[in-house]
N, C-alpha and C positions, 0 to 999 in steps of 0.2 A: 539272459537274452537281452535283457536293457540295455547293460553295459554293451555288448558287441552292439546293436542299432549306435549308439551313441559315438562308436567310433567314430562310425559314417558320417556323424554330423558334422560338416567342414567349420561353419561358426561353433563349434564347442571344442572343435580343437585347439591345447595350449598354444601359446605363444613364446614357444621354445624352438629350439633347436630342434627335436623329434617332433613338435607337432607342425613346424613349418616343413621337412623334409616328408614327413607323412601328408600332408597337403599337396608336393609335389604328387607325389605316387598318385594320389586321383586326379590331378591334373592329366597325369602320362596317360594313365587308364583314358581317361575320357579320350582323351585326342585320337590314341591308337585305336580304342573299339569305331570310333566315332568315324575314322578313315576306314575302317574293313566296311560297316555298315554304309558307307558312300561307293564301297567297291561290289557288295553283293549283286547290286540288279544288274548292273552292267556283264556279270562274267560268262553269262550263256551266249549275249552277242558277241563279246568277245572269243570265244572259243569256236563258234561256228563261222565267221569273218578272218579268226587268224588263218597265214597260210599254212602254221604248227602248231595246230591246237593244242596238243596233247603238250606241248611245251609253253604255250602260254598259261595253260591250265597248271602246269607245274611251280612256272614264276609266281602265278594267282596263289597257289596254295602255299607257297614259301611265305612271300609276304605275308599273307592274312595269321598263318602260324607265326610268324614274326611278332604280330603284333600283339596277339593275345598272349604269346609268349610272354615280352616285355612287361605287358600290362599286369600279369601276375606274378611275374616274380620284383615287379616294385611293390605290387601291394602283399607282398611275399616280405620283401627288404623293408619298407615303408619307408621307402626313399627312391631315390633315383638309381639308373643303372652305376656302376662303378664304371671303370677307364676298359675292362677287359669287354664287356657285356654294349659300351657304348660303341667300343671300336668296331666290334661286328655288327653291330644296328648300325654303324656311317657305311663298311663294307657292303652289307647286304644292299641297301638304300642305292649304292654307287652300282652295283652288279645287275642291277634289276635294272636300270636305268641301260646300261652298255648294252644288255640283252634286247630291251624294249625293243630296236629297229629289226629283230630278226621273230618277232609272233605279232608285232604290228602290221595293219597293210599303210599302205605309206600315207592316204587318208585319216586314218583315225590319231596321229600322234597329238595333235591339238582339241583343246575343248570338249572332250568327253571321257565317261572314266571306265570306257571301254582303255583307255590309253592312261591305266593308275600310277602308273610309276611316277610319273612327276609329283602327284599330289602321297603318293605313298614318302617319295623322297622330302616331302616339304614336312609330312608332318614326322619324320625324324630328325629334323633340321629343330622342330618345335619342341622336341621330347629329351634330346639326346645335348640341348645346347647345357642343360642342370650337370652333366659331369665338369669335376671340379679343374678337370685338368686343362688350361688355357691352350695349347699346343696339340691336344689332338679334337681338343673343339676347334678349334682354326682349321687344321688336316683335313678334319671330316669335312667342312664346310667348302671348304678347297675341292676336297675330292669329287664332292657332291656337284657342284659349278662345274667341274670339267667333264665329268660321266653325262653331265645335262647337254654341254655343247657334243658329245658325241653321240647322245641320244638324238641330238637334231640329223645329226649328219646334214643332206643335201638339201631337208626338205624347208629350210629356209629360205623364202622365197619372194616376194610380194609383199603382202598385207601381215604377212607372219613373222617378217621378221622385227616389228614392233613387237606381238606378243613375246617372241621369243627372248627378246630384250628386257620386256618388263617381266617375265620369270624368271629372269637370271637375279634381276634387280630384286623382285619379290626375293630368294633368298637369302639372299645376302640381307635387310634388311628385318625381315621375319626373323632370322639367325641371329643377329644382332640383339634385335627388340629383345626376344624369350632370353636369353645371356646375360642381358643387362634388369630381366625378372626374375630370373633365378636368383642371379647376385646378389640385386638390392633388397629384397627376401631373406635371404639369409643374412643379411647385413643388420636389417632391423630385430631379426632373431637376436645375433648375437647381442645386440645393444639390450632387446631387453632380457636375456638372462646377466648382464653384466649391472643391469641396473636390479634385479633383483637378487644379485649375490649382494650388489655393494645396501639395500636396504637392507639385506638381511643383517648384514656384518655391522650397519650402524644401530638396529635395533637389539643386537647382540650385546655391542657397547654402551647402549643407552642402559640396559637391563644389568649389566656390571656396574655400572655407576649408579643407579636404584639401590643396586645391593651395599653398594657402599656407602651409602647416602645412611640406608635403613638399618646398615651393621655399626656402624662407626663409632658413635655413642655405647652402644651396647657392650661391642669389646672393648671400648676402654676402660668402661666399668668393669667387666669380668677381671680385668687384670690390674684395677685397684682394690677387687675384694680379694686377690689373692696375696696382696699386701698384706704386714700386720697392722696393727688400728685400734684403737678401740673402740668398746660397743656401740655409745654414740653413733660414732662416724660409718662403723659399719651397718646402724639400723639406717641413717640415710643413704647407704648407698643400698642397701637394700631397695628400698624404695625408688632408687631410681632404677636401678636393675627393672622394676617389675612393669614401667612404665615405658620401658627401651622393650621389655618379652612381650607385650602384647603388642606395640607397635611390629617387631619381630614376626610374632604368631597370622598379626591381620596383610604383612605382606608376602608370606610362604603362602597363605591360602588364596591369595592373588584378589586379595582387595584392594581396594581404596584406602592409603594410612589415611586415620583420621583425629591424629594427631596424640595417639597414645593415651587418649580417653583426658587427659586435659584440656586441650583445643576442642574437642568435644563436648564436654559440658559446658565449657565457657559460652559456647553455640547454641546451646539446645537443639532445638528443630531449623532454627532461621541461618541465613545464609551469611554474616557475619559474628566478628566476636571482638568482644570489649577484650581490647590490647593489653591496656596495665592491671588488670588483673594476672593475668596468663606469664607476664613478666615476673610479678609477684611470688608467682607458683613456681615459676622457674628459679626464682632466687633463692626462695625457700625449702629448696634441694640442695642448695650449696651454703648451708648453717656454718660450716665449717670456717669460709673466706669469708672476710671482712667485707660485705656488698653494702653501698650506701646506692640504693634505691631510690631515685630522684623521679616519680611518678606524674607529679600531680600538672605540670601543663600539657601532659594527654592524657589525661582521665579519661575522657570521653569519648576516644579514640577507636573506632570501630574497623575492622580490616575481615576482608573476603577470609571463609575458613581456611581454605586452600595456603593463603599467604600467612595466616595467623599458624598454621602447624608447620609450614616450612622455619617461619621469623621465631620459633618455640625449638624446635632441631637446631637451629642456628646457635640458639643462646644457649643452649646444653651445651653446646659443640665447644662455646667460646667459653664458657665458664668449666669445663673438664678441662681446655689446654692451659688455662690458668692453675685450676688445681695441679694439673703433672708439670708442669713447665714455666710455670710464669715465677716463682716462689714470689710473689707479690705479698707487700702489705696489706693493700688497698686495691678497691676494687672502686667504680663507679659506672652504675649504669643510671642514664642517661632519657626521659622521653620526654621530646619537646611536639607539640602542633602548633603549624604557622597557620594565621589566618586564613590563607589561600585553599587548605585542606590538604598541604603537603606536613610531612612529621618527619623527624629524625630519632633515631634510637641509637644512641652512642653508648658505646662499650671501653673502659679503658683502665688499663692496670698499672702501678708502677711498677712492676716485677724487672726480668732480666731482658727483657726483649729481644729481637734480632735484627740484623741485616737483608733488608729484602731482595737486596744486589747476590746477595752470595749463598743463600739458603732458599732451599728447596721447599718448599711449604706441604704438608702433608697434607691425606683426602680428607680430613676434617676443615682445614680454613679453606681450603682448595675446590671442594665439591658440597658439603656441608652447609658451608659459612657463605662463599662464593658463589659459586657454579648454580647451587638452588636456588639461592634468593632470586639474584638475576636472571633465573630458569622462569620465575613467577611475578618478573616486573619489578624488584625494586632493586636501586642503587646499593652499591658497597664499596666500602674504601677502607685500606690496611695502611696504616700508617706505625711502623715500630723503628726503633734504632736501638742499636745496643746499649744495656742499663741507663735504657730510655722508657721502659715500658712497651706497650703497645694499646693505640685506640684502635675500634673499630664502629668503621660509621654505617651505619643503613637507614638508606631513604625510601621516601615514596618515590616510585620512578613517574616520568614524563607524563600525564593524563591522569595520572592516580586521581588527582582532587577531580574533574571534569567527570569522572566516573563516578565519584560518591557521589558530586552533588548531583548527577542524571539519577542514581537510584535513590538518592532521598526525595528527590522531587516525584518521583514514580510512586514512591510510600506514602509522602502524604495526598496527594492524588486519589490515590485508593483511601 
């Protein structure tokens, strides 16, 4: 029973395409009942004043059926009439009008709703402007204007033929205005299920690129264990295998990576982590390559967790393309901090390198290396040339320092 009340609710209706069309629908409902309800008190003076009652009583009872008609079968549709259903609501509307001069007495055609037809015609002028179809909204509108000057016939006269003039103008206008609500209505419908396809389709994308951000290292190790090797080399890759499976496990359960449980104890509880440790750890997964480890002017070097397990993904990332692809002698990594509280962490092999003109970089340097860092604020730059090697630099980006020093001064503060 909830749900059915809740349809009713016009502010709870989506802001879709069906919920803007169903919005119509109680729009029409309201106007149509809301014109018979203007028509009821008047119909008994009416009928005993016309000189055909039984025939204005007839037009009376068409209309008023007309109207609840409509009204229910839009909130039947939950929408507006279609082209078939609108064309007989502009007919009817036009009929009633041409008939009016003959269960009228020539008195009542102005200002009272002993004489309903104009205001019966206006408000399907209000209801009827939502069909989609440009050309028989025009016809109707047309039809309606010229059934109303024969509804006048003669008795324009005096002081009436100002009003008659501003009812003609009232429709045409009123006709207008509801046309140009309908439209721009569905206009902003459309807009926003196009802006909620197009969110959808980049959180789509975002979550593919998560997946490959949090796969990439993982299957590249699966498909160096399935090399042969020996034990050594495959107890380290064991170990990094199991450091890529729980980073793995904590993003399928739709957490937070937290950096594969090394960025995390680097951390503890607090919301930074001492950097060249974490490098350290990293390197010491790759016993195999020749890494000279160049630490010590960022020792003390402390980065947001967030950045310290992307800048930890990154260095896997870059030390597995080195083990499958770099056939490097040497390795050097690199961490410098400049006085300002900006740092550099330079990565660089003498292996076979590439051309960055004419090769296609894979989702490891591409989204990994690339895409994340700069996802989390720091700089990166690929510099290789063929059996040139390749460096790779990553900075603090723009603010970084201006940020430490606000939260070290908030620390000691406290």
């Amino acid at each position: 029973m909830s749900g059915r009340i809740r349809l009713w609710r016009v502010a709870e209706l989506p802001t879709t395409k069906a919920g803007v069309e169903r919005a119509f629908s109680y729009f029409i409902t309201g106007v149509r009942l809301g014109t018979v309800a203007q028509m009821i008190p008047a119909v008994y003076i009416g009928v005993t004043t016309s000189p055909h009652g039984i025939a204005y009583l007839a037009c009376w009872v068409a209309a008023a059926c007309a109207a609840v008609t409509v009204s229910a079968v839009a909130l039947v549709r939950r929408r507006p009439l279609g082209a078939a259903g609108s064309a007989v609501d502009f007919a009817l509307a036009c009929l009633l009008l041409v008939l009016g001069p003959l269960v009228l007495t020539p008195g009542d055609r102005f200002g009272t709703w002993v004489a309903y037809q104009p205001g019966y015609a206006l408000s399907v002028l209000y209801t009827a402007s939502g069909v989609r179809s440009l050309t028989l909204w025009a016809g109707g509108l047309l039809g309606v204007v010229v059934c109303y000057a024969v509804y006048l016939g003669g008795e324009v006269g005096g002081n009436m033929t100002s009003t008659a003039i501003g009812n003609v103008i009232s429709y045409v206008v009123y006709a207008l205005v509801a046309r140009m609500f309908f439209g721009f209505t569905r206009r902003i419908a459309h807009d926003a299920d196009a802006s909620r396809a197009r969110a959808a389709e980049l959180a789509r994308r975002e979550e593919e690129r998560r997946a490959q951000v949090m796969m990439h290292n993982g299957v590249a190790l699966m498909r160096l264990l399935t090399e042969p090797g020996t034990d050594a080399s495959r107890s380290r890759l064991i170990d990094q295998a199991e450091v890529e499976l729980r980073r793995m496990r904590t993003y399928l359960r739709g957490q937070t990576p937290d950096g594969g449980g090394a960025a995390a104890t680097a951390a503890g509880s607090g919301p930074t982590v001492v950097l060249a440790p974490l490098i350290e750890r990293v390197c010491d997964r790759f016993a195999d390559l020749n890494i000279d480890a160049l630490l010590d002017l960022g020792a003390d070097l402390k980065l947001p967790a967030a950045q310290a397990d992307a800048l930890e993904r990154a260095l896997e990332s870059l030390l597995l393309n080195v083990r499958v692809h770099a056939r490097a002698d040497a390795v050097v990594v690199h961490l410098d901090q400049g006085t300002d509280g900006g740092w550099t962490l330079t990565v660089r092999d003498d292996g076979v390198g590439f051309d960055p003109a004419s090769v296609t970089v894979g989702v490891g340097l591409r989204e990994v290396v690339v895409g994340e860092l700069r996802r989390r604020g720091l700089d990166v730059e690929v510099e290789s040339a063929v059996d040139e090697g390749t460096t790779v630099t990553i900075s603090s980006g723009p603010g970084s320092a201006a940020v430490r020093a606000d939260r070290d001064a908030s620390t000691d503060a406290a």
